[in-house]
PAPA-674630 format. One record per residue: residue number from 0; residue in three letters; x, y, z of N, C-alpha, C in turn. Coordinates in nm, 3 decimals. Layout:
% residues N
 pos code     n.u     n.v     n.w    ca.u    ca.v    ca.w     c.u     c.v     c.w
 NUM  Ala       X       Y       Z       X       Y       Z       X       Y       Z
...
//
This chain:
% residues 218
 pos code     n.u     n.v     n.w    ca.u    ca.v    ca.w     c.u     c.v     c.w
   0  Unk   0.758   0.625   0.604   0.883   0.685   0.559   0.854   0.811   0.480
   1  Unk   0.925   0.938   0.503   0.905   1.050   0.422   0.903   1.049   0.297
   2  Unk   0.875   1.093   0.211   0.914   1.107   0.032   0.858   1.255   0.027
   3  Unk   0.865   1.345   0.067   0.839   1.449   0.039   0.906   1.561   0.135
   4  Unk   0.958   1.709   0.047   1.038   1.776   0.112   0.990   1.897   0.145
   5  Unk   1.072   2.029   0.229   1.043   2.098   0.291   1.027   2.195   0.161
   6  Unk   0.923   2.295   0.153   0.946   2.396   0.070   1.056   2.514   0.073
   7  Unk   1.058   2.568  -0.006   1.248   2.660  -0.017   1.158   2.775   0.044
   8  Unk   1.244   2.843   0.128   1.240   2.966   0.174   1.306   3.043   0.069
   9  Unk   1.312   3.208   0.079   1.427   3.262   0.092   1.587   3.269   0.067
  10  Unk   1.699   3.275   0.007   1.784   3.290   0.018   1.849   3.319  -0.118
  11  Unk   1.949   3.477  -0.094   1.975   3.514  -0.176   2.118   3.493  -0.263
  12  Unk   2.082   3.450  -0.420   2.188   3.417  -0.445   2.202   3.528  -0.561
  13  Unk   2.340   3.575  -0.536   2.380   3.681  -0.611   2.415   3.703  -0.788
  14  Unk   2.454   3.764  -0.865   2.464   3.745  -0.969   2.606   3.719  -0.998
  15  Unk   2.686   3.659  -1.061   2.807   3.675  -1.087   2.869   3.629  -1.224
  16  Unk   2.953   3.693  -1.296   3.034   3.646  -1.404   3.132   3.555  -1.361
  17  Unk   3.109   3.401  -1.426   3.216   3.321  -1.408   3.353   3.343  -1.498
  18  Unk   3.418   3.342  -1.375   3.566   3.357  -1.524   3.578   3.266  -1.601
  19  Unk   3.652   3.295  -1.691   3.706   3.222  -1.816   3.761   3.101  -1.796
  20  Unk   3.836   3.054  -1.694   3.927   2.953  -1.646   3.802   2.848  -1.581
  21  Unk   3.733   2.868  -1.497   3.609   2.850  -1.462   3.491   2.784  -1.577
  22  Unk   3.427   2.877  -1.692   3.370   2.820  -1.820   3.431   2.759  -1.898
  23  Unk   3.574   2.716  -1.915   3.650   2.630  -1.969   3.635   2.492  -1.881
  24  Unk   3.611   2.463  -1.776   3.624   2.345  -1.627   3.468   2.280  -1.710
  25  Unk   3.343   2.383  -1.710   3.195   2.363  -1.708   3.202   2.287  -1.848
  26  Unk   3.280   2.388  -1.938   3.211   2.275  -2.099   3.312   2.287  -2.190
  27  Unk   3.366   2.165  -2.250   3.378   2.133  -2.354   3.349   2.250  -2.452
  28  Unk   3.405   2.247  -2.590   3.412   2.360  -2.695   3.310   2.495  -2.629
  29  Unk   3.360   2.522  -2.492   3.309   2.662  -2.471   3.325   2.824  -2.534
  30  Unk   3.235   2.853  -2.592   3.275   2.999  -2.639   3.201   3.138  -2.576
  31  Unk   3.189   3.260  -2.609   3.164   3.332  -2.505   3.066   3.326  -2.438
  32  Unk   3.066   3.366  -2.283   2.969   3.354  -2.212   2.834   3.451  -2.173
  33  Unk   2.705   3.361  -2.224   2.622   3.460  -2.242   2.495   3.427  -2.155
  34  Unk   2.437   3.525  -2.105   2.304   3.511  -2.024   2.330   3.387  -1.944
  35  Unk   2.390   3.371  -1.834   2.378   3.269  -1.741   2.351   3.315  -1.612
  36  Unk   2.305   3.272  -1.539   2.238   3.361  -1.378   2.185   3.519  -1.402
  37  Unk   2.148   3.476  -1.545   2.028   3.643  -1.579   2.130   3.665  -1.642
  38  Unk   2.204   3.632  -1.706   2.334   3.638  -1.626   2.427   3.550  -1.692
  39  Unk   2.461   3.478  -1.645   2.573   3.429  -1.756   2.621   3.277  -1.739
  40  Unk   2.583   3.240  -1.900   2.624   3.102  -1.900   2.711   3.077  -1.995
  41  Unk   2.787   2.948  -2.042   2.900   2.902  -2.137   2.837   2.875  -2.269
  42  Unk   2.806   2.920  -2.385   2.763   2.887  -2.486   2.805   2.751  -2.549
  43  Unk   2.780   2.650  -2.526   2.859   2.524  -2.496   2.767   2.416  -2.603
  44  Unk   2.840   2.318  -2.668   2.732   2.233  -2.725   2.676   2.132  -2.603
  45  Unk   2.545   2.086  -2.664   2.486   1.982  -2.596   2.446   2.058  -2.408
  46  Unk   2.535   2.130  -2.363   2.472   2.154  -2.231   2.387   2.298  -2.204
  47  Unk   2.371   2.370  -2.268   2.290   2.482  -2.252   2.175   2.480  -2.377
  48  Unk   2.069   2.508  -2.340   1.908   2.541  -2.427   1.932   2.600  -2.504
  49  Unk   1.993   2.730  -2.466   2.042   2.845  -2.516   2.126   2.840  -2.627
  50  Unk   2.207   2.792  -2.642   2.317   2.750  -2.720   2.259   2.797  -2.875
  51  Unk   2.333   2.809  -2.967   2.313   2.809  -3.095   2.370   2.661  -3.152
  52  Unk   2.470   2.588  -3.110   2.534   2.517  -3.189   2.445   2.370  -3.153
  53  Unk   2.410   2.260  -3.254   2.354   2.223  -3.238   2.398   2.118  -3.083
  54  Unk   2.294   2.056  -3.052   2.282   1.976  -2.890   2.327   1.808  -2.985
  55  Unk   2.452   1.782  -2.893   2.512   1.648  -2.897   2.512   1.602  -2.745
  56  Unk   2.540   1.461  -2.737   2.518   1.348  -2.646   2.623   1.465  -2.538
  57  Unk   2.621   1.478  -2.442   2.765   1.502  -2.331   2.786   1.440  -2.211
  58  Unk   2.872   1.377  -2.217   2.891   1.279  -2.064   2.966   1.414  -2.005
  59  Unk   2.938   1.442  -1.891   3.023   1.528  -1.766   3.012   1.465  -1.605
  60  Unk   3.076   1.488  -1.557   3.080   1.459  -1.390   3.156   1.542  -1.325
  61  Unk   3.119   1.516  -1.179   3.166   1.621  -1.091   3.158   1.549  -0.985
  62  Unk   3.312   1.570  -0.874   3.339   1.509  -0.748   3.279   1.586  -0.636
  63  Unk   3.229   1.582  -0.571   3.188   1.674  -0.470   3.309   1.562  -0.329
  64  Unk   3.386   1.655  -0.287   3.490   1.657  -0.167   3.452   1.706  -0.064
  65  Unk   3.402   1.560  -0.011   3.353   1.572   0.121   3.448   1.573   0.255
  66  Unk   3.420   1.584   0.406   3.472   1.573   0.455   3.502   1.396   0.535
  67  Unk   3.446   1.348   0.452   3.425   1.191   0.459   3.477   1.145   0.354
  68  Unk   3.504   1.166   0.236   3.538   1.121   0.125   3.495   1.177  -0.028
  69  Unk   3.489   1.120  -0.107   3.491   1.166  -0.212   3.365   1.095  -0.284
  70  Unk   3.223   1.190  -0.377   3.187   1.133  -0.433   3.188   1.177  -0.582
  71  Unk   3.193   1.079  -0.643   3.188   1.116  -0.820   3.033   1.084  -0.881
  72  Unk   3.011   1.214  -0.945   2.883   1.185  -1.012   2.861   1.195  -1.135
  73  Unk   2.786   1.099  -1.219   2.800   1.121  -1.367   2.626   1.186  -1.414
  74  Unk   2.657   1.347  -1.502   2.512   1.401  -1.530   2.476   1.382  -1.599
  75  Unk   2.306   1.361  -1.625   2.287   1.326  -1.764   2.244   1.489  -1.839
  76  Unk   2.322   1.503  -1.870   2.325   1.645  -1.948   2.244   1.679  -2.080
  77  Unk   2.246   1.549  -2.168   2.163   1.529  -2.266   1.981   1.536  -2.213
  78  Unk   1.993   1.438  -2.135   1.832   1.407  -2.114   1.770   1.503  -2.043
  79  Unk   1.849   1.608  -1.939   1.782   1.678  -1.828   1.891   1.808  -1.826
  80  Unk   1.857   1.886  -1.946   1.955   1.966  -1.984   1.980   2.077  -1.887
  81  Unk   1.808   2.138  -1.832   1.844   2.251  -1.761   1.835   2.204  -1.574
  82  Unk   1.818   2.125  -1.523   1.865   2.036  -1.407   1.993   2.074  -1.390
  83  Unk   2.075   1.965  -1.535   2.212   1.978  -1.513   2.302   2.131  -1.507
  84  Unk   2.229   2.188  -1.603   2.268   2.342  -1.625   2.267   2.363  -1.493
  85  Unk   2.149   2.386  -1.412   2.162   2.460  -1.288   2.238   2.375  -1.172
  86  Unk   2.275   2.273  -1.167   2.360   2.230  -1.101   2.497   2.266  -1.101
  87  Unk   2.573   2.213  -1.214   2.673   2.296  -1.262   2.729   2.385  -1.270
  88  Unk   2.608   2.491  -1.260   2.594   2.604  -1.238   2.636   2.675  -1.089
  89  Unk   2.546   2.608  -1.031   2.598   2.648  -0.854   2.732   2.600  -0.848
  90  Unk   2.791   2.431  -0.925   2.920   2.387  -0.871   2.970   2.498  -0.930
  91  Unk   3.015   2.529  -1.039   3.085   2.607  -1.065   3.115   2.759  -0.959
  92  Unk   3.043   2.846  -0.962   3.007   2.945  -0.861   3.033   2.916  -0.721
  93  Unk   3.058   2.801  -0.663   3.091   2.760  -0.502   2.998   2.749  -0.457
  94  Unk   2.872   2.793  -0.497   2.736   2.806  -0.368   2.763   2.659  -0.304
  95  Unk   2.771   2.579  -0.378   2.771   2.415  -0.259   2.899   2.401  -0.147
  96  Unk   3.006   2.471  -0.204   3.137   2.440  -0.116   3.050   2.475   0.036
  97  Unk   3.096   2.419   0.124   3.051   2.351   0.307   2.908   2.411   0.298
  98  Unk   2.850   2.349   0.207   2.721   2.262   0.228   2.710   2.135   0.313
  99  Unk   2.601   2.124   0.409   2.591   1.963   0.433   2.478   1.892   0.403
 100  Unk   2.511   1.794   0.418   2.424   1.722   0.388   2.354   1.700   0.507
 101  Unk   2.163   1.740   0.507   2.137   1.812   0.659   2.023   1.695   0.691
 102  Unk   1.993   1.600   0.596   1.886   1.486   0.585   1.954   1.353   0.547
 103  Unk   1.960   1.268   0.635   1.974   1.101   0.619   1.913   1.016   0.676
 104  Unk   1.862   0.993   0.615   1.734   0.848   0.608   1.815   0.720   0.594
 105  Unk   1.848   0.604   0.669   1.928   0.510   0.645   1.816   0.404   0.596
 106  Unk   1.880   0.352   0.474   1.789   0.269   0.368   1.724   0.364   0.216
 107  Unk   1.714   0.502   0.260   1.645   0.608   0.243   1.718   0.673   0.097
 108  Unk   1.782   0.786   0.211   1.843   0.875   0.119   1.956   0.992   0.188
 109  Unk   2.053   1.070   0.159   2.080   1.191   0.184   2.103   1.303   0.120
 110  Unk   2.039   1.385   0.191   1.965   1.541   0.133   2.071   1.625   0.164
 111  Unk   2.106   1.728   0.042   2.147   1.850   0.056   2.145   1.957  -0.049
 112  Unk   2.253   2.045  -0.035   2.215   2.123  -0.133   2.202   2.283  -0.056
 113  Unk   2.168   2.284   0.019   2.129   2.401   0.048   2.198   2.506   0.122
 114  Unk   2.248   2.637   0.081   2.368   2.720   0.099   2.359   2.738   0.259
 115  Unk   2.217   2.753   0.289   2.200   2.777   0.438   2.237   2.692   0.534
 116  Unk   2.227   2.556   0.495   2.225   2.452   0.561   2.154   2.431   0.694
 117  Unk   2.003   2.481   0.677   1.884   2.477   0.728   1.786   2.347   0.674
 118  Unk   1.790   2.370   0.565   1.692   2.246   0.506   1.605   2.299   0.431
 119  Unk   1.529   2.441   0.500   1.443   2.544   0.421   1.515   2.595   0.296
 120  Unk   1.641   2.629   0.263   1.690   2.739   0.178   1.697   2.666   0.030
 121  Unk   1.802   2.718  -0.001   1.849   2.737  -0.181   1.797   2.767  -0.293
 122  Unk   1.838   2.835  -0.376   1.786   2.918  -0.519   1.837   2.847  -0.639
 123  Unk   1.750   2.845  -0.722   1.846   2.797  -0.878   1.897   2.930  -0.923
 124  Unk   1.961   2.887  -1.017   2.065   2.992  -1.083   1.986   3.091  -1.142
 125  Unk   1.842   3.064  -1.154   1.728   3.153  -1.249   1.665   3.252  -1.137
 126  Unk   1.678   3.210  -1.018   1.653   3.278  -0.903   1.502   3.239  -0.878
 127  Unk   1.439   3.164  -0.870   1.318   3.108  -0.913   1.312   2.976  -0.903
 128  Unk   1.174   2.914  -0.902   1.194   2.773  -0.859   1.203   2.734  -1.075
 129  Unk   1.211   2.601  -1.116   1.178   2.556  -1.247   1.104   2.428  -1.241
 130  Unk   1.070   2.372  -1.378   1.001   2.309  -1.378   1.080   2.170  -1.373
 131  Unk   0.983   2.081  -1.340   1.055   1.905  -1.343   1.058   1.852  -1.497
 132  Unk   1.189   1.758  -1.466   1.226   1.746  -1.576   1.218   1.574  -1.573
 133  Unk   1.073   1.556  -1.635   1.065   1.342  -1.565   1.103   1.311  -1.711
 134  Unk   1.223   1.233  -1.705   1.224   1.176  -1.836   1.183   1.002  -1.804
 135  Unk   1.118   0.918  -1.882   1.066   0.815  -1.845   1.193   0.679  -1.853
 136  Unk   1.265   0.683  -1.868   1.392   0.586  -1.828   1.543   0.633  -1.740
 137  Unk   1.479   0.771  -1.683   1.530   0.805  -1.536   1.418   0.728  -1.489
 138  Unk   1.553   0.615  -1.349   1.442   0.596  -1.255   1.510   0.580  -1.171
 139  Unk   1.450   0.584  -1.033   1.526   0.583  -0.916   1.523   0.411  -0.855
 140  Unk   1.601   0.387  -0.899   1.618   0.189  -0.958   1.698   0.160  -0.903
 141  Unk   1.795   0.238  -0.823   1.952   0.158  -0.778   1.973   0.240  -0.672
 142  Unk   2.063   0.196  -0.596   2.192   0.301  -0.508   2.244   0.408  -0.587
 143  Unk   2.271   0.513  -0.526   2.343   0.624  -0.604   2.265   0.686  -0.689
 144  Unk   2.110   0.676  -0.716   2.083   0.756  -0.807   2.043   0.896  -0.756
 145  Unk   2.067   1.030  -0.822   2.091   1.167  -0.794   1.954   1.214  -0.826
 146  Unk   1.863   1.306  -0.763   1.756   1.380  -0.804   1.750   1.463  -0.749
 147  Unk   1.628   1.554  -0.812   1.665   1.720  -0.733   1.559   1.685  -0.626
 148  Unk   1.527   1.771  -0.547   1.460   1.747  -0.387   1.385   1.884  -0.427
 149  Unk   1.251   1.871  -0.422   1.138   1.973  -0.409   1.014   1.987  -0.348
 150  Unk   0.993   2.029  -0.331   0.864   2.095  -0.237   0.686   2.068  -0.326
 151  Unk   0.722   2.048  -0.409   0.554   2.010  -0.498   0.656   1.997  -0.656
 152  Unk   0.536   1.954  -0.751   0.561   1.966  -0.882   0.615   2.135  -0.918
 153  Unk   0.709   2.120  -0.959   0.792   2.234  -1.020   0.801   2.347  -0.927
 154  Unk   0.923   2.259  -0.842   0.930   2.349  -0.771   1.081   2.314  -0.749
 155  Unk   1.175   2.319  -0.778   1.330   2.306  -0.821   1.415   2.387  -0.765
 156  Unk   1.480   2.434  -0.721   1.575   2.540  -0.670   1.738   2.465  -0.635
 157  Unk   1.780   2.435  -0.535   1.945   2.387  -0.534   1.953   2.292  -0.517
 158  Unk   1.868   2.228  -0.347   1.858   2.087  -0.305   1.850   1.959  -0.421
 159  Unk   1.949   1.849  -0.351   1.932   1.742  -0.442   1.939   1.610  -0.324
 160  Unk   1.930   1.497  -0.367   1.951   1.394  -0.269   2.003   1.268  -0.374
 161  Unk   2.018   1.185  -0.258   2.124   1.037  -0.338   2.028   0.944  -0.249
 162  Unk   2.027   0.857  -0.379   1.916   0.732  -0.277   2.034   0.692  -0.184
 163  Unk   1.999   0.587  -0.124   2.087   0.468  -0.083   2.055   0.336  -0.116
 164  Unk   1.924   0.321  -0.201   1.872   0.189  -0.239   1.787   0.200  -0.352
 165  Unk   1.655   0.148  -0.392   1.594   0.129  -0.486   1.465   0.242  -0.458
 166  Unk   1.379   0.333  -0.442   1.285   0.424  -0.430   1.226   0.453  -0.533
 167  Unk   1.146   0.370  -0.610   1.047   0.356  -0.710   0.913   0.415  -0.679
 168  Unk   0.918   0.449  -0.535   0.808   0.532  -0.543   0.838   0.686  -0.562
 169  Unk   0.976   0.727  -0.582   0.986   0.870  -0.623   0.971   0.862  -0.783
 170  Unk   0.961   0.759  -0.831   0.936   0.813  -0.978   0.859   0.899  -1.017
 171  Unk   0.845   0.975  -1.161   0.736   1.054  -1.164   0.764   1.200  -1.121
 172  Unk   0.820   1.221  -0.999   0.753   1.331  -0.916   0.901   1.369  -0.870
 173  Unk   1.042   1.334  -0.920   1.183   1.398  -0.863   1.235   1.377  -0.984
 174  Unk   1.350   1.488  -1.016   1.382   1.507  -1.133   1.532   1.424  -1.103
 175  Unk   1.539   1.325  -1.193   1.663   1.218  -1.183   1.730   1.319  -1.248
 176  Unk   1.885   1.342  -1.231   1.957   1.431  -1.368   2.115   1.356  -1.320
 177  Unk   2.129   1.258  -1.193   2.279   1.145  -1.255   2.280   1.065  -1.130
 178  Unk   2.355   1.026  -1.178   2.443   0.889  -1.099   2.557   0.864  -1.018
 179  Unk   2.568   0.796  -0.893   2.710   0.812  -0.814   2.795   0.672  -0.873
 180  Unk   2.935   0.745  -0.978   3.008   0.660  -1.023   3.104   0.593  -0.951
 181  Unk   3.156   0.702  -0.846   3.252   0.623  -0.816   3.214   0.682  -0.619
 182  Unk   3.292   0.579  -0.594   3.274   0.688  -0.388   3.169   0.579  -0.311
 183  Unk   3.117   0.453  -0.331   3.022   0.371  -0.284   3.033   0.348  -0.150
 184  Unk   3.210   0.365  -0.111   3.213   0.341   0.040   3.191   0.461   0.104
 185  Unk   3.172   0.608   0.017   3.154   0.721   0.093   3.021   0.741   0.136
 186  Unk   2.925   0.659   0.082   2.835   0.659   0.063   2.754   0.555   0.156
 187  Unk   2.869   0.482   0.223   2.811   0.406   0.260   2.883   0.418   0.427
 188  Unk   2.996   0.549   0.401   2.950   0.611   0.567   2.827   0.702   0.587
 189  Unk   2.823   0.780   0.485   2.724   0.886   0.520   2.592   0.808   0.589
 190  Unk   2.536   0.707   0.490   2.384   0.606   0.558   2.422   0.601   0.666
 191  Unk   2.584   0.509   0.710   2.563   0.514   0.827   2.599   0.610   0.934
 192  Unk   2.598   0.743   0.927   2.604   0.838   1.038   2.496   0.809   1.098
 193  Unk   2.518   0.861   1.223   2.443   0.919   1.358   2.357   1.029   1.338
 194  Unk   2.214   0.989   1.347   2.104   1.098   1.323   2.028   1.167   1.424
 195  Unk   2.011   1.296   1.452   1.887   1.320   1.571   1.761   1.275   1.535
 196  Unk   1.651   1.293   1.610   1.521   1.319   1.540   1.465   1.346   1.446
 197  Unk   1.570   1.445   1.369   1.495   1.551   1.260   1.590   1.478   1.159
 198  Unk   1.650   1.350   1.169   1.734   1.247   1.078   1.864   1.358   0.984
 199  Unk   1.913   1.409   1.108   1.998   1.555   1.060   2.110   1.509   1.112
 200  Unk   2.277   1.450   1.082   2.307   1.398   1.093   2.394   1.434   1.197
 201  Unk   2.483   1.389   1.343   2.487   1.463   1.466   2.648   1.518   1.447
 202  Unk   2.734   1.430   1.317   2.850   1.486   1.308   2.802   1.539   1.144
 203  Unk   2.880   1.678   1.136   2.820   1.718   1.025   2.902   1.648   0.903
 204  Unk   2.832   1.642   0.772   2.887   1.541   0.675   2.881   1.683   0.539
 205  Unk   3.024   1.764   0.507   3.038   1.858   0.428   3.083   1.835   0.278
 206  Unk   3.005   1.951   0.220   3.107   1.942   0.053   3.166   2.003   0.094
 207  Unk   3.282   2.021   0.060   3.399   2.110   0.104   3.433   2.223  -0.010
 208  Unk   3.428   2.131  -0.148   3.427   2.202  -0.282   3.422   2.058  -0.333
 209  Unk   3.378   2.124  -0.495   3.330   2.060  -0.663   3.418   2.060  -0.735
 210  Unk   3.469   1.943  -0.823   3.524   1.932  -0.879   3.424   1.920  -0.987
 211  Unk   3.488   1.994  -1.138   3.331   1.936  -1.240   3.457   1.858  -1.346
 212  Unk   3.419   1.735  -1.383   3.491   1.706  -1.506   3.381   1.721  -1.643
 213  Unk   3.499   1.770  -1.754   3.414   1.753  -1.882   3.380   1.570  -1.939
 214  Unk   3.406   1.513  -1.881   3.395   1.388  -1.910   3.410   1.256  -1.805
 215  Unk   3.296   1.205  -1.779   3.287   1.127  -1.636   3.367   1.018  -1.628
 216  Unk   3.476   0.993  -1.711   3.588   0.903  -1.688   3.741   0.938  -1.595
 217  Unk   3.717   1.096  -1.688   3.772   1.202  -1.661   3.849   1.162  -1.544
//
């Protein structure tokens, strides 16, 4: 069985100022927006490095609206600060809207993330790959757990995947940063789609768009 992914090519992701209406969606007591995508981020407690104000606990989630259904994910924002940053980051910005999900492994996992929807592509928000972020009580222990998908140690860019079961041998070596709260039956069409060879799934399975909540009850 695979556990290891394709390295990122190429692909350019542009710079942009998120509006105001937009950095209000991303964080909680947001104030002006500074240096995020080189460029510009929400000066926000608890979810940016950057931040001046001190870092508190933050529950957030975000629905990704598929063309199958709906999944809800809860980030751990505290433990895997700049993961979540750059996730967030793309939701916010659209890069994921009709993304697919271009890898399913049934028992496994499904892979996406990537603007191209090749398998090769996607950029983090730094334009650059980053480093892994193993915190030692992330573990990939259950159904639904979220990690980023990379090509060697620190090597990070958009791709992420969702188990479908227990994968204790990705510990260590995939950066856990959340959890699928709610959507189990969406989750449990995607495993079962129809795969070619290249386990690429034969009807395509899309984000359509992100919903981000400031709070995963939300």
């Amino acid at each position: 069985m695979c556990t290891t992914w394709p390295l990122r090519q190429s692909f350019s992701l542009p710079s942009c100022k998120l509006p105001s209406a937009t950095i209000a969606q991303v964080c909680s007591n947001a104030s002006s927006p500074t240096n995020w995508f080189g460029r510009w981020i929400p000066s926000a407690r608890g979810l940016c490095p950057e931040a001046s104000a001190p870092r508190t606990a933050v529950g957030m989630a975000v629905t990704l609206h598929t063309n199958v259904g709906d999944l809800k994910l809860e980030l751990f924002c505290d433990e895997v600060p700049k993961s979540t940053e750059n996730f967030l980051a793309l939701c916010a910005s659209g890069k994921y809207d009709g993304t697919v999900f271009h890898r399913v492994i049934k028992g496994f996992l499904a892979q996406g993330g990537d603007p191209t929807n090749t398998g090769d592509g996607g950029q983090s928000i730094w334009g650059r790959p980053y480093e892994d972020e193993i915190v030692d009580h992330l573990k990939h222990d259950r159904r639904g757990v979220v990690s980023m998908a990379n090509g060697g140690p620190d090597t990070n860019e958009s791709q992420f995947f969702v188990t479908f079961a227990k994968q204790r041998q990705l510990d260590g070596k995939y950066t856990v940063f959340g959890k699928v709260i709610n959507g189990f039956d969406v989750l449990d069409v995607i495993e079962r789609a129809a795969v070619d060879e290249e386990d690429r799934p034969l009807r395509e399975i899309k984000v359509e768009s992100v919903t981000i909540h400031a709070n995963p009850i939300a």
